[in-house]
C-alpha positions in Angstrom: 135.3 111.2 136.7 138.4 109.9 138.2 141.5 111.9 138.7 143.7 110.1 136.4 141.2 110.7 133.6 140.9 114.6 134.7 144.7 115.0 134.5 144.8 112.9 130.8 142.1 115.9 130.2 143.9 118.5 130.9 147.2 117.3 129.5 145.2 116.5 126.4 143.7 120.6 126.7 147.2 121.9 127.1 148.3 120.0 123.7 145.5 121.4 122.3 145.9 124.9 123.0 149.8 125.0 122.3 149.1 123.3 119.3 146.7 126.6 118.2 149.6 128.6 119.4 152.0 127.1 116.9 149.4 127.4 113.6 149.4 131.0 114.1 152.9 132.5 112.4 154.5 135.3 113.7 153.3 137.5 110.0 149.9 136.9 111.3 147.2 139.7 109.4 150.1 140.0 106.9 150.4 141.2 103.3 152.3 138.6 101.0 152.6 137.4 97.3 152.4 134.7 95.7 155.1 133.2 93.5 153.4 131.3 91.2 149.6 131.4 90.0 147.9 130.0 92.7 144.5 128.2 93.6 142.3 129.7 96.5 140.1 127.0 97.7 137.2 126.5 100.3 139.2 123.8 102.8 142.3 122.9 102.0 142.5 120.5 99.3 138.9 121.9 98.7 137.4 123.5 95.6 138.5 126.3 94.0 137.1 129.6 94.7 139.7 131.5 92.2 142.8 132.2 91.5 145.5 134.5 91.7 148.2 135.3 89.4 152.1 135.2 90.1 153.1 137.9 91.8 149.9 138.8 93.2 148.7 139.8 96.6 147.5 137.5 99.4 146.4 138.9 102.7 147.2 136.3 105.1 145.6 136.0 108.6 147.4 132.7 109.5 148.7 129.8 108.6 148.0 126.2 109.5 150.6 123.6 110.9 149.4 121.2 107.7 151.4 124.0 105.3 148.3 125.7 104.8 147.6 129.5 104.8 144.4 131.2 105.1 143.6 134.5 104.2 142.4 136.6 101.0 143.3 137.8 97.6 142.3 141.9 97.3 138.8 142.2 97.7 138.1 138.5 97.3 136.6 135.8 99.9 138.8 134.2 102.6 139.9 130.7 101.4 143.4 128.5 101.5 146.9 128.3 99.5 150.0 126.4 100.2 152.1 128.2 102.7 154.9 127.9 99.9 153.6 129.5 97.5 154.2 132.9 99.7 156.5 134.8 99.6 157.8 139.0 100.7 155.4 139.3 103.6 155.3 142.3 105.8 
């Protein structure tokens, strides 16, 4: 492997790993609502799983840099809602 393609590696790692720095908010592992009813789905843009209603809670362990969040409704499986539907998280 050459040196100029080591260094585009490396820049290209260093991209990559700031980039995973910048999905995770600083409310990571939060509690939130939601302020609207809301869709939790497999993948973003995926299938449903279930929803919950306005107001509700949504544990949220982080959210994506496509407006995405990931986390959990109470006792429910993980899946994805749109960052903007969250709101009072602490």
């Amino acid at each position: 492997m050459t040196v100029k393609r080591r260094a585009a590696l490396a820049v290209a790692a260093v991209a990559a790993a700031t980039a995973m720095i910048g999905a995770t908010p600083a409310h990571a592992d939060s509690l939130c609502n939601v302020n609207q009813n809301t869709w939790v789905r497999n993948a973003p843009n995926g299938a449903v799983l279930y929803t919950i209603p306005a107001g509700g809670g949504f544990r949220l362990l982080w959210t994506e840099a496509s407006g995405w969040s990931y986390g959990h409704g109470n006792s429910r499986p993980n899946g994805y809602i749109p960052a903007g539907h969250l709101y009072g998280c602490h």
